[in-house]
C-alpha positions in Angstrom: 0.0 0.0 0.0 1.6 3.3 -1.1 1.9 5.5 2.0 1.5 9.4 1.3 5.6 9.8 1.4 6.0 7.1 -0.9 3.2 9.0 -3.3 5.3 12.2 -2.8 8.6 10.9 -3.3 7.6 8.9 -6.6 5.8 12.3 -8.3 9.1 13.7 -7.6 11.2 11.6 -9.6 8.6 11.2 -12.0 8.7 15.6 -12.5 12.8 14.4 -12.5 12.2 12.0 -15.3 9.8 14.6 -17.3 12.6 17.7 -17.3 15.4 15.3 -18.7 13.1 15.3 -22.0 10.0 13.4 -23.9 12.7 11.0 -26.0 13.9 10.2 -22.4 10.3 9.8 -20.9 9.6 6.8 -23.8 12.9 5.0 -22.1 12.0 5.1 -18.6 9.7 3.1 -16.8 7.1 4.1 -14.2 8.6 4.7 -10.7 5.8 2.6 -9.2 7.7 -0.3 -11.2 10.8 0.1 -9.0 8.6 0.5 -5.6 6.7 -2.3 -6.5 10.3 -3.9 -6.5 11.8 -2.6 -3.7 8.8 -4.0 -1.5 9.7 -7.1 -2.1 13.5 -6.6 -0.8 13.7 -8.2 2.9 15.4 -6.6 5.7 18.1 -9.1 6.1 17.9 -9.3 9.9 14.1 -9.3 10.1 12.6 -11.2 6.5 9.2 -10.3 7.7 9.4 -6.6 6.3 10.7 -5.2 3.6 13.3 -1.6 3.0 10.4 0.4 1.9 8.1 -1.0 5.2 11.1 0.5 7.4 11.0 3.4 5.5 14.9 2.9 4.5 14.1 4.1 0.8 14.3 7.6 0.8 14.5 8.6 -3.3 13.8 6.7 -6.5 14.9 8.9 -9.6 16.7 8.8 -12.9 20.1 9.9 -13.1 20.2 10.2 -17.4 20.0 6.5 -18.1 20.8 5.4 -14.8 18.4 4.7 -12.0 19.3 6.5 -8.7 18.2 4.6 -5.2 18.9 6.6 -2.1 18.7 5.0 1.3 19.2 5.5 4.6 20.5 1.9 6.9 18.7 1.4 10.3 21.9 2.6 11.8 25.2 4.0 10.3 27.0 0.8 11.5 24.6 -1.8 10.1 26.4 -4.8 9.0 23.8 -5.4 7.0 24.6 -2.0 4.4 26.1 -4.3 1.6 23.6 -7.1 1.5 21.0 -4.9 1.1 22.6 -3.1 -1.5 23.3 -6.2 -3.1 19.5 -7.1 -3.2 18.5 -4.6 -4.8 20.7 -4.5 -7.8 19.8 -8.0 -8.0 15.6 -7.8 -8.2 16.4 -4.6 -10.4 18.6 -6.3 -12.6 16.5 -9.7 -13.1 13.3 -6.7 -14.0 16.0 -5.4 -16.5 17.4 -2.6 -14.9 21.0 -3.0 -15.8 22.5 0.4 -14.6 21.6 0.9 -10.9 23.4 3.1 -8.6 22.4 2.7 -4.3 23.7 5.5 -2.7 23.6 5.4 1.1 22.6 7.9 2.8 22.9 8.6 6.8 21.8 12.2 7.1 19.0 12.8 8.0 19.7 9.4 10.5 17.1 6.9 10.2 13.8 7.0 12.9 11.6 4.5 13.7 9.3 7.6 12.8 9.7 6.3 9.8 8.2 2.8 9.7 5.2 2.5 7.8 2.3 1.0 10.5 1.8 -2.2 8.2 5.8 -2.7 9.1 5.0 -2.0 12.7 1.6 -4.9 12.4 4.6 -7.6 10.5 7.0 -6.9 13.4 4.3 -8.0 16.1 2.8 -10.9 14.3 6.8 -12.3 13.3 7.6 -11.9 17.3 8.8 -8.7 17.5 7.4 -5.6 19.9 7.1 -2.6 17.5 8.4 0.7 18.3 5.8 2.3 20.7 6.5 6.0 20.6 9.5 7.9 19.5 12.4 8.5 22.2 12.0 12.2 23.4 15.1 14.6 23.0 16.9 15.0 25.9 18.8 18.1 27.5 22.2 16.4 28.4 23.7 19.1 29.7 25.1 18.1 33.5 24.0 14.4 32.7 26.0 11.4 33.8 26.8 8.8 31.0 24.4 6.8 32.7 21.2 9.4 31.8 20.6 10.8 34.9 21.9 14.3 36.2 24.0 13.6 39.0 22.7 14.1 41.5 20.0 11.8 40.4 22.4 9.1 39.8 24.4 9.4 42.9 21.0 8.6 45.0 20.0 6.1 42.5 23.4 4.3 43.5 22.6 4.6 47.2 19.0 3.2 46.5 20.0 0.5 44.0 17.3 1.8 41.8 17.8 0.9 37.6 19.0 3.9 35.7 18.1 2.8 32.3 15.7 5.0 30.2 14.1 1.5 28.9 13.4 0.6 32.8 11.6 4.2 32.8 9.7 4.0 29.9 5.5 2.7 29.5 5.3 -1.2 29.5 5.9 -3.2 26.4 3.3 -5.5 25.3 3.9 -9.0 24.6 3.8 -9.4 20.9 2.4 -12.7 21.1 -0.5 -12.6 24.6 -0.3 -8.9 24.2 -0.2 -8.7 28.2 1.3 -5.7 29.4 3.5 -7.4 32.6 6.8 -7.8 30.7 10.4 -7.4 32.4 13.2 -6.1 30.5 16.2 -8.3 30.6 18.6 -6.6 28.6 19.6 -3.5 26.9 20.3 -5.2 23.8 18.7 -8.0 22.3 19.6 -9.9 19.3 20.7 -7.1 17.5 21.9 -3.6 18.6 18.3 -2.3 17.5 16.3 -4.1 20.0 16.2 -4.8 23.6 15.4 -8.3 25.3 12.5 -8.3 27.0 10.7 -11.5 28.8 6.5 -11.6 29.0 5.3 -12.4 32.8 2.2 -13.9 31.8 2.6 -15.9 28.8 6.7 -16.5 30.2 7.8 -16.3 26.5 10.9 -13.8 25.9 10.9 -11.4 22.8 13.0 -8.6 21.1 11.6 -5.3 21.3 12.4 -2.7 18.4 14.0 0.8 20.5 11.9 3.6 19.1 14.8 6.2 17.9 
């Protein structure tokens, strides 16, 4: 289902593809083509959604005769960056696009903002929390490394209360009982993305998806 970015983004390359002339325009195919396409790419790490359900594709235009793909990795580190790159040239090349250049690009940095809501439904129903809500921006100014001020964190010591901002946040559902009473277990889970998290009711633990 085309979501009102994707609608925006693919008239813009299409007013691209009109300006570079009408005996270019009978050479180039219709954007939709290469979304269509690019839907069907996997996220390596989680199969059940696709680049353009994360939002990772930022720009499809033409470039003279080559086709332009612009997108922005989950994180600037991802391991994954080549073998998604790979991917596509490979489903654009077997629907005849030859000349295919994917450019990454990390600025703007990638949100879970992003993430269309049918990617958020596939993450729940493959095992995975969703994203709930965007992280707020903090002021760090005369914040420990820990993310508290302090002060805060020099009673939190005494106390031996959790300083994590994960520990802080609304409860995550379980993706499979959907009951609320879950326990975090770990900052990361099985990739840097996502935290481990374990459901008290249904006892099954899960990844949760960090909103960012």
């Amino acid at each position: 289902m085309a979501t009102d970015e994707r609608r925006a983004l693919a008239a813009a390359a299409e007013a691209a593809a009109a300006e570079a002339g009408a005996g270019a325009d009978a050479a180039v195919p219709p954007v939709d083509v290469v979304w269509d396409a690019l839907a069907a790419v996997p996220d390596p790490e989680i199969p059940a959604v696709s680049i353009v359900d994360l939002g990772m594709v930022r720009a499809v235009d033409w470039d003279g005769a080559r086709l332009r793909i612009e997108v922005t990795p989950t994180y600037s580190g991802c391991p994954a960056t080549d073998v998604i790159a790979g991917t596509i040239r490979e489903r654009l090349a077997a629907l005849g696009f030859a000349a295919v250049d994917v450019v990454m690009r990390l600025a703007p940095p990638w949100s879970t903002d992003w993430m269309a809501p049918e990617a958020k439904a596939k993450l729940a129903a493959y095992g995975i929390a969703p994203p709930q809500a965007r992280a707020a921006v903090v002021d760090v100014a005369g914040m420990s490394p820990t993310g508290r001020r302090e002060g805060e964190y020099r009673s939190a010591q005494r106390e031996g209360s959790p300083v994590s901002p994960l520990r802080r946040a609304p409860p995550v559902p379980c993706p499979r009982c959907r009951s609320p009473r879950t326990t975090l277990l770990s900052q990361f889970g099985s990739t840097a993305c996502k935290a481990l998290y374990r459901c008290d009711a249904c006892r099954e633990p899960f990844d949760y998806f960090k909103p960012h």
